[in-house]
MARDO-838978 format. One record per residue: residue number from 0; residue in one letter; x, y, z of N, C-alpha, C in turn. Coordinates in pm, 1 decimal, decimal comma. Example, Ala and Ser with C-alpha at 12.3 -4.5 7.8 and 13.67 -1.06 7.14 Angstrom:
<sites>
+-----+------+----------+----------+----------+----------+----------+----------+----------+----------+----------+
|  nr | rest |       nu |       nv |       nw |      cau |      cav |      caw |       cu |       cv |       cw |
+-----+------+----------+----------+----------+----------+----------+----------+----------+----------+----------+
|   0 |    A |   1319,0 |   -569,0 |    780,0 |   1230,0 |   -450,0 |    780,0 |   1320,0 |   -330,0 |    780,0 |
|   1 |    S |   1285,0 |   -225,0 |    708,0 |   1367,0 |   -106,0 |    714,0 |   1290,0 |      3,0 |    787,0 |
+-----+------+----------+----------+----------+----------+----------+----------+----------+----------+----------+
</sites>
This chain:
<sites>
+-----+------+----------+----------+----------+----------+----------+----------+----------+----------+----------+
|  nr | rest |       nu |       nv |       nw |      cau |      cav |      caw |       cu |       cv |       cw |
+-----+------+----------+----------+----------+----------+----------+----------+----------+----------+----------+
|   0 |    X |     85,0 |   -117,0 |      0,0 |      0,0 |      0,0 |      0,0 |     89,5 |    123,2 |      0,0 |
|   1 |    X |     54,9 |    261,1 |    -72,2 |    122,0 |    334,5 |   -109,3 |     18,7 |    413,1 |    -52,1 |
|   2 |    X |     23,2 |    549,4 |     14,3 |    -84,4 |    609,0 |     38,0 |      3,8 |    810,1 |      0,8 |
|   3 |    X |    -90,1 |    829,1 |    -97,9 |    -48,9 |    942,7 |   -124,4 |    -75,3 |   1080,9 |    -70,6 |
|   4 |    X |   -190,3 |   1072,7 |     28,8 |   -250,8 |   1146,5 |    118,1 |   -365,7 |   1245,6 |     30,3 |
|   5 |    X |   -335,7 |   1392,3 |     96,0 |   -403,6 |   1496,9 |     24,7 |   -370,4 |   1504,8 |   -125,2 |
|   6 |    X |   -456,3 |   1448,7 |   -211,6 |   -431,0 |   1525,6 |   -299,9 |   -546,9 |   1608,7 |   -377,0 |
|   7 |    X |   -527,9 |   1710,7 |   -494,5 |   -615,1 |   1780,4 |   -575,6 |   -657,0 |   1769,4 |   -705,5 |
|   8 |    X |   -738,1 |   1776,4 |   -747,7 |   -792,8 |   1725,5 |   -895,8 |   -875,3 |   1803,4 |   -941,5 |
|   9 |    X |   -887,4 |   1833,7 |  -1082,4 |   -978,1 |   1919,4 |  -1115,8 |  -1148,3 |   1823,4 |  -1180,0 |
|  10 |    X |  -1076,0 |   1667,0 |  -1217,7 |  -1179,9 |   1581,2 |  -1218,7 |  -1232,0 |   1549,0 |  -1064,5 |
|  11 |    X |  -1360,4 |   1487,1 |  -1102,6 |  -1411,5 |   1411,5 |   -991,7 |  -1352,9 |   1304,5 |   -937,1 |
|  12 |    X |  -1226,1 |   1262,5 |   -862,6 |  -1238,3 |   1101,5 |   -845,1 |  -1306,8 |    976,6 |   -843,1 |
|  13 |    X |  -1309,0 |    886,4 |   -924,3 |  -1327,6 |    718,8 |   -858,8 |  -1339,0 |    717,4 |   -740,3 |
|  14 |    X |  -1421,6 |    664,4 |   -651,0 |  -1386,0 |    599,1 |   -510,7 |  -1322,6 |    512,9 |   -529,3 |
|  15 |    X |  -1321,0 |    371,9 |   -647,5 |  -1233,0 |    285,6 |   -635,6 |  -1194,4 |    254,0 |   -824,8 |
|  16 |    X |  -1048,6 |    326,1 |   -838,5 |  -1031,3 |    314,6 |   -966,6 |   -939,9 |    201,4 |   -938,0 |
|  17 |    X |   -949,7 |    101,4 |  -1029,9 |   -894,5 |    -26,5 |  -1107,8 |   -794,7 |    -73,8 |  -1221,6 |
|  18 |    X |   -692,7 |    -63,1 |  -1225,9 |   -629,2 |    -44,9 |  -1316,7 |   -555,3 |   -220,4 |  -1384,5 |
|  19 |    X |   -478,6 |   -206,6 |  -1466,8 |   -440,7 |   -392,3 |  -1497,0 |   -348,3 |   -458,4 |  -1351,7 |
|  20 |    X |   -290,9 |   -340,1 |  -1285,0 |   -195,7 |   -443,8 |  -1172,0 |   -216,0 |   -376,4 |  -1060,0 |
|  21 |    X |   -338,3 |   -241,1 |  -1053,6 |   -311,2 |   -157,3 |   -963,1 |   -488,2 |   -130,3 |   -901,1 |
|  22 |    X |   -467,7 |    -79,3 |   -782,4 |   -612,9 |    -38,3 |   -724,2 |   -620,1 |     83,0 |   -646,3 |
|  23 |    X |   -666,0 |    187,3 |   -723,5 |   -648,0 |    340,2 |   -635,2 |   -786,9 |    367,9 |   -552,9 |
|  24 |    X |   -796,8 |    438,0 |   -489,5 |   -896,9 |    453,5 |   -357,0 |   -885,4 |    536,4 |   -360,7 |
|  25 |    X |   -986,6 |    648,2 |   -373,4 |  -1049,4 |    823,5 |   -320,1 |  -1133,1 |    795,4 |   -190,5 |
|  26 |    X |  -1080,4 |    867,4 |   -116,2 |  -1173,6 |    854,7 |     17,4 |  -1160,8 |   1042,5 |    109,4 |
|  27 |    X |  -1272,9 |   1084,7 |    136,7 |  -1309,3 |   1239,1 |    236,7 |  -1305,7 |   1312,1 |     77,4 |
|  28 |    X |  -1354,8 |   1274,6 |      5,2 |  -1376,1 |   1342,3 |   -136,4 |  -1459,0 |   1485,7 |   -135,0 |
|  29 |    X |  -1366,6 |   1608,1 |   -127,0 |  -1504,5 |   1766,0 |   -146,8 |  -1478,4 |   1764,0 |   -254,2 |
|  30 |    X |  -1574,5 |   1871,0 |   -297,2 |  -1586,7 |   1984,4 |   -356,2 |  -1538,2 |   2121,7 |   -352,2 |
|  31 |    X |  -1433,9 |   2149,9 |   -381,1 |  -1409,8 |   2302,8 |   -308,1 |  -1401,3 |   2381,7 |   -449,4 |
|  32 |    X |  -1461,8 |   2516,5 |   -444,9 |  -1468,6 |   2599,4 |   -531,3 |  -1382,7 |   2711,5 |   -491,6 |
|  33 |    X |  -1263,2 |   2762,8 |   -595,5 |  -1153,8 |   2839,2 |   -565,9 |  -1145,1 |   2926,8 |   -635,7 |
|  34 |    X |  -1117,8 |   3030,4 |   -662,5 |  -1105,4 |   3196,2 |   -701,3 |   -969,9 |   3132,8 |   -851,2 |
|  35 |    X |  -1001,1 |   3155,4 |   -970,5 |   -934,6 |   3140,3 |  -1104,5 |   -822,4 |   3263,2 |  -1095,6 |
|  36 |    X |   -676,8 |   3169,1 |  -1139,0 |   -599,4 |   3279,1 |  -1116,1 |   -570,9 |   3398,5 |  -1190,7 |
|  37 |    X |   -691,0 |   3418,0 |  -1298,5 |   -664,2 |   3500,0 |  -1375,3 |   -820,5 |   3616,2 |  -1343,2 |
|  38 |    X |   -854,0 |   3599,7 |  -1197,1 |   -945,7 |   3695,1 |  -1111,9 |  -1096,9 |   3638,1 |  -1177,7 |
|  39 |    X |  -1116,7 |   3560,5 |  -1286,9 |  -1237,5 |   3550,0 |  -1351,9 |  -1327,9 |   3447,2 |  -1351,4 |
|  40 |    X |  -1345,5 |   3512,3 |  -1169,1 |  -1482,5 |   3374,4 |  -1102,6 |  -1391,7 |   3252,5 |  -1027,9 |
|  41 |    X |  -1457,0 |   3129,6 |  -1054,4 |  -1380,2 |   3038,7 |   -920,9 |  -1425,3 |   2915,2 |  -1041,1 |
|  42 |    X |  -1303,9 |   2814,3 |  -1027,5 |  -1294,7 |   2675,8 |  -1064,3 |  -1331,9 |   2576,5 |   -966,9 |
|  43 |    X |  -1371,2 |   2443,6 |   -991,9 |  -1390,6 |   2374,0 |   -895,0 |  -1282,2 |   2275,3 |   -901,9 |
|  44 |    X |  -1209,4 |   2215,2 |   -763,7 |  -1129,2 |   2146,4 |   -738,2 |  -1167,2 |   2076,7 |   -649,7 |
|  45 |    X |  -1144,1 |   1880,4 |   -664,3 |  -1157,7 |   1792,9 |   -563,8 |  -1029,6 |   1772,8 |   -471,6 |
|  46 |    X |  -1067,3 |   1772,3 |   -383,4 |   -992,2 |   1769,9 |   -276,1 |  -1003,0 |   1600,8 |   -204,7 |
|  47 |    X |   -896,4 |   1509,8 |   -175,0 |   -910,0 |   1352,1 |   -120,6 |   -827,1 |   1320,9 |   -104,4 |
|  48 |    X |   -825,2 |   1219,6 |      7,1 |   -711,9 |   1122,6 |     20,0 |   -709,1 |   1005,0 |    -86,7 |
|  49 |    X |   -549,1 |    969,2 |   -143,4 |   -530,3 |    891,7 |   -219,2 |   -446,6 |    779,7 |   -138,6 |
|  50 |    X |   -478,8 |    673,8 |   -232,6 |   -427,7 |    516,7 |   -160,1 |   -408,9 |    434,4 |   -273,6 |
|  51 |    X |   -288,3 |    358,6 |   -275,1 |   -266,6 |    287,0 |   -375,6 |   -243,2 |    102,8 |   -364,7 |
|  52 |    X |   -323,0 |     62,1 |   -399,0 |   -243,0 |   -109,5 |   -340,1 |   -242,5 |   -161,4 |   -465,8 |
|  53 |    X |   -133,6 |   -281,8 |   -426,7 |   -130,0 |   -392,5 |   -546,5 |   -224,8 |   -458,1 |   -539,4 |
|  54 |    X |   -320,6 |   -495,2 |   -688,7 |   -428,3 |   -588,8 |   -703,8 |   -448,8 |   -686,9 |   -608,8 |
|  55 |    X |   -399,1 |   -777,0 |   -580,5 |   -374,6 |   -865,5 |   -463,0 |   -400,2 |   -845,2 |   -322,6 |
|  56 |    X |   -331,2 |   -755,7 |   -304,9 |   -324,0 |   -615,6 |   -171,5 |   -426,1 |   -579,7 |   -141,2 |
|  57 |    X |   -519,7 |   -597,5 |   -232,7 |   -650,6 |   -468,0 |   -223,6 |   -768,0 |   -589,9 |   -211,8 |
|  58 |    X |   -739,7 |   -720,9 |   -322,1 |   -801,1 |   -816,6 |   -283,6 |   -807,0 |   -894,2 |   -137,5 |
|  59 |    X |   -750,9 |   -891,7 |    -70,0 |   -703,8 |   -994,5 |     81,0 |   -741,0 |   -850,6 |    172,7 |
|  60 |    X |   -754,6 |   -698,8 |    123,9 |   -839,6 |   -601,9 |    231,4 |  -1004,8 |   -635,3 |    245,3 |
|  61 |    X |  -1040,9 |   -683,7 |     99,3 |  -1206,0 |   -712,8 |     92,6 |  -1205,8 |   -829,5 |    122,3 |
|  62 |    X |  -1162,2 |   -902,5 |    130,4 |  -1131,5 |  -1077,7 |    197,3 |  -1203,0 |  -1035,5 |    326,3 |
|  63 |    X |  -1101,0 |   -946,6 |    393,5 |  -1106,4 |   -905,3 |    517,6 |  -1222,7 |   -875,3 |    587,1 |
|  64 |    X |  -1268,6 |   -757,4 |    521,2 |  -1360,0 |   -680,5 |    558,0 |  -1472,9 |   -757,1 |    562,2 |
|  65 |    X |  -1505,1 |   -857,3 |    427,1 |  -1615,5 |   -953,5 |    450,0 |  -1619,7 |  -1009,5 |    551,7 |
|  66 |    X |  -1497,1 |  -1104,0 |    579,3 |  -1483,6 |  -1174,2 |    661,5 |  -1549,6 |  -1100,1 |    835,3 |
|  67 |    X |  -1486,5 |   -974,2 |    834,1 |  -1541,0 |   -937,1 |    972,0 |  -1703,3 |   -858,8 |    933,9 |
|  68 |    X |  -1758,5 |   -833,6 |    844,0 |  -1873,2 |   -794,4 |    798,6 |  -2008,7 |   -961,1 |    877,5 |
|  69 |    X |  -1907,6 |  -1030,1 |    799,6 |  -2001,4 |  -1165,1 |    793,4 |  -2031,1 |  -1234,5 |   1007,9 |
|  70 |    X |  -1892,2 |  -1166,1 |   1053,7 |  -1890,3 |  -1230,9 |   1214,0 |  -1934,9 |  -1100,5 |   1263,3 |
|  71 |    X |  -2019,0 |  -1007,8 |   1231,7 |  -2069,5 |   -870,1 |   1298,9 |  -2221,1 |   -909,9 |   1263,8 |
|  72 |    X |  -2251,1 |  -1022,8 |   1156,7 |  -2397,6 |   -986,8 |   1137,3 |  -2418,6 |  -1128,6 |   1188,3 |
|  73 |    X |  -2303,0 |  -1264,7 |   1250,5 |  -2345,8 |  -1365,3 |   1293,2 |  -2372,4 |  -1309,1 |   1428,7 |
|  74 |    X |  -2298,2 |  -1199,1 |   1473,3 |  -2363,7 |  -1121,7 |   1636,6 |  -2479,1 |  -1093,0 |   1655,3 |
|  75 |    X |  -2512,4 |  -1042,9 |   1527,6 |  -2685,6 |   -932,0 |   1535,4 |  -2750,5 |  -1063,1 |   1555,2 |
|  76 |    X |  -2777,9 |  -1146,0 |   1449,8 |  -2834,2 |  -1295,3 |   1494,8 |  -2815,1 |  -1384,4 |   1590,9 |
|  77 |    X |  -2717,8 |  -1354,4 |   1678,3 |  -2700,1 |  -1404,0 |   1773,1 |  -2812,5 |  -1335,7 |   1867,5 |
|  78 |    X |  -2813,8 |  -1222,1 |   1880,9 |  -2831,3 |  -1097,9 |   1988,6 |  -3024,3 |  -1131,7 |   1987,5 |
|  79 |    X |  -3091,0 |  -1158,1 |   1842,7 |  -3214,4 |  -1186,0 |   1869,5 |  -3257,6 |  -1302,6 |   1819,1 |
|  80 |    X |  -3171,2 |  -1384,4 |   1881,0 |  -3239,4 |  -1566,2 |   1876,2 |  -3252,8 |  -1588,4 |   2037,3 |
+-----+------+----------+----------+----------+----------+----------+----------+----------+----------+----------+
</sites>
């Protein structure tokens, strides 16, 4: 995992762009509208954290997450049997 932090874009980000060996992640994604440096009105710029994993990397995080997704909802069923 590579995590690139803040970065800025004048596109919208992917939440989860996909690439042939690679898997990028946008996550706290604004909107911020900023003053054009040539005084004429305001551009819009995305503002997000960036994250980078190897295909693999990114596969064995959703492994994961299921995995504890799936023992959080064997609780709830636990909780009203």
């Amino acid at each position: 995992m590579k995590e690139y932090g803040f970065t800025i874009r004048e596109e919208r980000p992917e939440a989860v762009e996909i690439t042939e060996l690679k898997v990028f992640t946008a996550t706290n994604i604004q909107a911020v509208d900023v003053e054009r440096e040539d005084g004429e009105g305001t551009r819009r710029e995305y503002h997000f954290d960036l994250t980078e994993y190897e295909k693999d990397e990114y596969l064995k995080l959703l492994q994961e997450q299921i995995q504890e997704n799936q023992d959080a909802l064997v609780e709830i069923v636990d909780l009203f049997s």
